[in-house]
N, C-alpha and C positions, 0 to 999 in steps of 0.2 A: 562494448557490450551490445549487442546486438537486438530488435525486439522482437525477435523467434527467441532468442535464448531468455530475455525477460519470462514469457509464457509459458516456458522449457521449464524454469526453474522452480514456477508454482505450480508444482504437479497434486499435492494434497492439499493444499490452499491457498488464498489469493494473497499470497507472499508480495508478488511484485504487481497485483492489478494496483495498488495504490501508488507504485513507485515512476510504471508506464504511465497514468495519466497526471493530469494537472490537479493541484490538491483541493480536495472538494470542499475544506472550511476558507471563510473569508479572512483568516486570518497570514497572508503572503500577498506578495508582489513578485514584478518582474519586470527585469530591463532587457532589452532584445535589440538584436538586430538582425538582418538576413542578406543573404545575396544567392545571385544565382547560380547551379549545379552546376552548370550546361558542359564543364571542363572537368568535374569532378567524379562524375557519375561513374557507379561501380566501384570506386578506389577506398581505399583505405585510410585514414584520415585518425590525427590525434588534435582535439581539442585542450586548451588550457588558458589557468587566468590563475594570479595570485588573488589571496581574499584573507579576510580578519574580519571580526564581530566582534562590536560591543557590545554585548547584551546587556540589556534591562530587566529583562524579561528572563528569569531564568531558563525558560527552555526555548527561547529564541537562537536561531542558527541560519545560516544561508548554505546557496548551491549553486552549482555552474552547472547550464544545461544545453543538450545538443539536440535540434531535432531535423530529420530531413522530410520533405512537406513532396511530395510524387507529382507527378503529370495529374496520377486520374486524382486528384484533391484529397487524397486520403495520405494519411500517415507514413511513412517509411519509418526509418532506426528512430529513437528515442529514449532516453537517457537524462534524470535530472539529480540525480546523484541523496535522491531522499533516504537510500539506505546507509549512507553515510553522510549527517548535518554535519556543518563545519560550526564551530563553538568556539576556535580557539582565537583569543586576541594578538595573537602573532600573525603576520605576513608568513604564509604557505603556499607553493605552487601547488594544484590541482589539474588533476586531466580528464578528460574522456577519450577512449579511444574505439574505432567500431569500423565498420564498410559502410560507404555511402550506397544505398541505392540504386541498380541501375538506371531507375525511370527518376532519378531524381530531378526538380526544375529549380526549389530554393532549398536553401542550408539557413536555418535559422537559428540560433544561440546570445548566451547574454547570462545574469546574475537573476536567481532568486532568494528571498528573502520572507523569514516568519517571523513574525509577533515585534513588539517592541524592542529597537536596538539600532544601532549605525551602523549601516554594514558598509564595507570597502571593498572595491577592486579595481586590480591593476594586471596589467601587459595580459591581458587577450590575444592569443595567440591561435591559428590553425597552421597545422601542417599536414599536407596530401603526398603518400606516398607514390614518387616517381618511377622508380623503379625496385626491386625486391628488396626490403629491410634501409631504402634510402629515402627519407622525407623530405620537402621542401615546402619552407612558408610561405604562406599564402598572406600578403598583407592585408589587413585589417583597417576600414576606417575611421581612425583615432581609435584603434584597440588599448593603445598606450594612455589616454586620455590626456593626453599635452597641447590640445586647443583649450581653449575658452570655453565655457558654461554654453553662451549663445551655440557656439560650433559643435559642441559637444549634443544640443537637444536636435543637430541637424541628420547625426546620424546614430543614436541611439534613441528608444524611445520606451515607453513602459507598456509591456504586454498587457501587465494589470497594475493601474494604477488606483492608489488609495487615499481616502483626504488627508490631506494635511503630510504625506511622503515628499520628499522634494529630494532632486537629483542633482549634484554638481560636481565642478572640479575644484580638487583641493589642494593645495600646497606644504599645509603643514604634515602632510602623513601621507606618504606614498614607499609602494616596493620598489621602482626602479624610474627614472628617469627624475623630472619633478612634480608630478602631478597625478593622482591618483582618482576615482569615481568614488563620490561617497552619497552613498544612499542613509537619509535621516528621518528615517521610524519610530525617534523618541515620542513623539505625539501621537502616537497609533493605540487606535481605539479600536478595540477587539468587539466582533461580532457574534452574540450569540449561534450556534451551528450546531450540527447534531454531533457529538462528543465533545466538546466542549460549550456548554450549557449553562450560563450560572444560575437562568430563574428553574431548571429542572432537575441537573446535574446533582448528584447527591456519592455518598461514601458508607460504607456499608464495613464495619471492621469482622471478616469471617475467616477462620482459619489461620491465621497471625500474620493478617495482611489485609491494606485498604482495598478493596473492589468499588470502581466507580463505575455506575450505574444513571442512565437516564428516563423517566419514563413520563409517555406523552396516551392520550386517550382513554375509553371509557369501556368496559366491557370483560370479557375473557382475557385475561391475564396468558403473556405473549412474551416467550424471553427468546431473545433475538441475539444468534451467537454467532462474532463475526469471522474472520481468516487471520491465520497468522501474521502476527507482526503486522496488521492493521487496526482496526477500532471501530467504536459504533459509527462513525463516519462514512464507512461500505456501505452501512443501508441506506444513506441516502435518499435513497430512490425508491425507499419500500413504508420507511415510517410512514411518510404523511400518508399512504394511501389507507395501512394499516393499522395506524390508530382512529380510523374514519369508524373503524370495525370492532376494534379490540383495545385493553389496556396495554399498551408497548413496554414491554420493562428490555430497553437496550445495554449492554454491559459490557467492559472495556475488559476481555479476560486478562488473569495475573501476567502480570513483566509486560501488558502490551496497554495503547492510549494511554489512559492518567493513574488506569490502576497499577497500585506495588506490589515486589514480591521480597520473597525472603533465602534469595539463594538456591533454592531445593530446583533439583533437576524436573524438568519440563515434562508432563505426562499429559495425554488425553483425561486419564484417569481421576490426576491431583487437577484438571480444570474440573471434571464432573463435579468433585468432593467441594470444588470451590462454589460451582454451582445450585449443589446443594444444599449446602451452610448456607449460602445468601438466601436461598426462597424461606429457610427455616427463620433467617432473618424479618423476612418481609411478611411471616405469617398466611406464605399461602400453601397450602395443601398440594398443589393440582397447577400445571401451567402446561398449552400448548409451547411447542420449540418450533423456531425455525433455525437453523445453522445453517452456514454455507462456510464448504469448504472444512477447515480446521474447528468447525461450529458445529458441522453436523457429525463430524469424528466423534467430541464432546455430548451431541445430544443422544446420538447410537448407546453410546456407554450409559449415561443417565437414565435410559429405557431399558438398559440389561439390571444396572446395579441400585436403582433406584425407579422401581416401574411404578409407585403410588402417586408420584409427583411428575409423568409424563402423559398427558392427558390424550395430546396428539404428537408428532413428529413429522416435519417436514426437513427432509436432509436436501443439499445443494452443493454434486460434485463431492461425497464425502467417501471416505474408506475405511476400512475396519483393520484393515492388515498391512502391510509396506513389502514389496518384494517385486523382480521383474514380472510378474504377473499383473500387478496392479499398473507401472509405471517401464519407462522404457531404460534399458542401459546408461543411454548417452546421459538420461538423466542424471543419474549416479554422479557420473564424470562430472559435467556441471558443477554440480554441488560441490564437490570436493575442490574445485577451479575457485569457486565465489568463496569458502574457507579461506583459501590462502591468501584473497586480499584482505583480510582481514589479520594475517603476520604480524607482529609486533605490536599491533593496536594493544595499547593494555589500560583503554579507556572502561568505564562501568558501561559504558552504553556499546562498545565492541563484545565485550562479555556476554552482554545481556542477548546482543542481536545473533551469537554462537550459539548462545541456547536455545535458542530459537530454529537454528538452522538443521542443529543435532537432529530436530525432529522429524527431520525430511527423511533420514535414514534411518531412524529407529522405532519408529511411532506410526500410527500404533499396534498393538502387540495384540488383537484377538480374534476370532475366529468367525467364519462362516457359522458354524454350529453353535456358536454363543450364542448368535440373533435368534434363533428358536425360541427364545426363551421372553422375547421383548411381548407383548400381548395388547398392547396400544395401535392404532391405526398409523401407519406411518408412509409417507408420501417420499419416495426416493426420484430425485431427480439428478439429472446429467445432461449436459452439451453435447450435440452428438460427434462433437470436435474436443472434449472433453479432455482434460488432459487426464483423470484419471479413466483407465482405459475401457470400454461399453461392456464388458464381458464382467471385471469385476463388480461395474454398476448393476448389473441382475445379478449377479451371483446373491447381493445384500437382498434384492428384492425377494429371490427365490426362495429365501432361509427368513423369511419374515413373515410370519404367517394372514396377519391381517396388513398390508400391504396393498399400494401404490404403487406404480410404474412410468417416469415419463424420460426418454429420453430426446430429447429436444432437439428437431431436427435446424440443422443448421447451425447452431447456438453451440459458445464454447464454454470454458470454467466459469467464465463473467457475463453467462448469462441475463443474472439477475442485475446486473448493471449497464448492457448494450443492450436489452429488450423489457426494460421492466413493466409496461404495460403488459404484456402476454406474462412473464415471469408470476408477477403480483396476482394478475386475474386467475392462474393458478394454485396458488397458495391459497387464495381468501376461498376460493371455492372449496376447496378439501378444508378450509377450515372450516366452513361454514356447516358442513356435513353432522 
């Protein structure tokens, strides 16, 4: 999987900004190793490692991840396998599989790991395609883990290491040889973060379902709507500056972060209704929005179907409609490609992550000429690398009558996450208004 196709795939929201970067709560680790490209460059490459989890922690799970690191110090491919956690306590082979970069200089990979639990891996393996549909291994040192402890911390080391984590080799439980890595996280002490919060983090029962919610600061009540299949964790970058200014009420929409759902097929619409029951909850009248991405989908709607409780609107990369107009073919294909890895999976968490995907192709459902109807001040923005495409972004602006326009040069769907100082100092300013 490539990370052009990563970016490909979150065409209506930042699907995979959380999956392409490193996980922004302190609650993971990571063991690594690298070597260098200099042989590999441009080729075709399938990474793998057997793994098991013991969890403690019921939503503790680990991942095998590949990254290629470029001459000019920037990122190549990257891949950590977050859309699919590994939970189960059996011995499972796992792969990655992708094209190295040409400008590539190291290959770096190794085991991640969330929350409380003992996570295991065994035969680390690379193979670089020699010639068309023929691979050959690339050996590994101590990929097998069959040195000693000592030898073992000589060539692997922890990307991010946690207190009280400790890394060894082990004898009584391995997938092949004698000797397996076991990483022991039973003593891991979870950090408060933004989505997972315990002196903030709160439960809200609306619509026959928990909604969990965070909120930090003092002012204008601020409901801050994240991207599919991510969490209040995206904003990151935008709370602290925004609760400097405003009451932040951040919210984990239904089936995604810590809130539940009940089944019912995935709409822009049934998040608004969600959205709305919670503020009826919280007793407020009246709330600026900011959404980004599958948030501002949500908050578009919220300003058509419920215009007394949208005070302001700041959208980020959102859309109204789904068709080649908005997004490109190839996208389509994609999607339908990322479906099938998911065959046979008939786990609750493959289900859930279906429903989620459905939305790329069906969601959502309304109109240029609906927005006429929205009468709140609304601030539309877009990347001018944007994956949803510049033409549908004014079209929203044009059909809105008290409106906003910025399409940000430079700047792609993740905007608000690779430039949040300019991002943020825009938002506050039109909020401020």
């Amino acid at each position: 999987m490539k990370k052009s196709f990563l970016y490909l795939l979150s065409f209506q929201f930042v699907f995979f900004y959380a999956l392409s970067q490193s996980p922004a709560q302190a609650d993971w680790g990571a063991v690594m190793q690298h070597i260098s490209a200099k042989d590999y460059a441009g080729k075709n490459f399938r990474f793998e490692a057997a793994v098991k989890v013991q969890r403690i922690d019921s939503i503790a799970d680990a991942e095998i991840w590949f990254r290629v690191d470029r001459l000019n110090k920037k990122t190549g491919f990257f891949y950590n396998m977050m859309d699919k956690p590994i939970r189960s306590g059996e011995w499972k082979v796992y792969s990655i599989s992708g094209r190295i970069d040409k400008d590539a200089e190291y290959l770096a990979y190794g085991g991640l790991y969330h929350r409380k639990g003992v996570f295991y891996y065994d035969a680390f393996k690379l193979f670089i395609e020699t010639t068309k549909g023929q691979f050959e291994e690339v050996k590994l040192s101590d990929g097998d883990f069959e040195a000693d402890t000592v030898s073992l911390k000589k060539s692997w080391g922890f990307l991010k290491g946690r207190p009280g984590i400790t890394m060894n080799v082990i004898s009584s439980d391995h997938f092949s040889g004698n000797q397996s890595l076991q990483i022991n996280a039973a003593s891991f002490v979870r950090e408060d973060t933004y989505g997972d919060n315990e002196k903030t983090g709160k439960y809200a029962n609306v619509n026959g379902i928990k909604i969990y919610y965070e909120e930090y600061g003092q002012g204008e009540p601020l409901l801050l709507l994240h991207g599919n299949s991510c969490s209040i964790s995206l904003f990151e970058k935008q709370i602290p500056e925004l609760a400097k200014r405003f009451h932040v009420i951040a919210v984990d929409t239904r089936g995604q972060g810590k809130s539940g759902e009940d089944g019912k097929r995935y709409t822009y619409d049934l998040f608004a209704d969600d959205m709305n029951a919670l503020l009826d909850h919280l007793k407020l009248d009246s709330v600026n929005i900011l959404g980004w991405s599958d948030g501002g989908n949500t908050g578009l709607i919220m300003a058509m179907k419920y215009p007394s409780k949208v005070k302001r609107l700041v959208t980020m990369g959102a859309n109204v409609f789904i068709d080649k107009t908005v997004v490109t073919n190839s996208t389509y294909k994609e999607v339908k490609k990322m479906k099938k890895e998911f065959d046979g999976d008939t786990s609750s968490f493959a289900k859930n992550r279906l429903r989620l995907i459905d939305l790329l192709v069906t969601e959502p459902n309304h109109s240029f000429e609906e927005l006429k109807t929205i009468k709140c001040p609304v601030f539309v923005i877009a990347g001018e690398k944007d994956i949803i495409k510049e033409g549908h972004t004014k079209g929203i602006a044009a059909n809105i009558t008290n409106s906003k326009l910025l399409i940000a040069a430079g700047e792609t769907h993740y905007f608000p996450a690779e430039n949040p100082k300019v991002f943020n100092a825009a938002v506050i300013d039109f909020l401020k208004q």
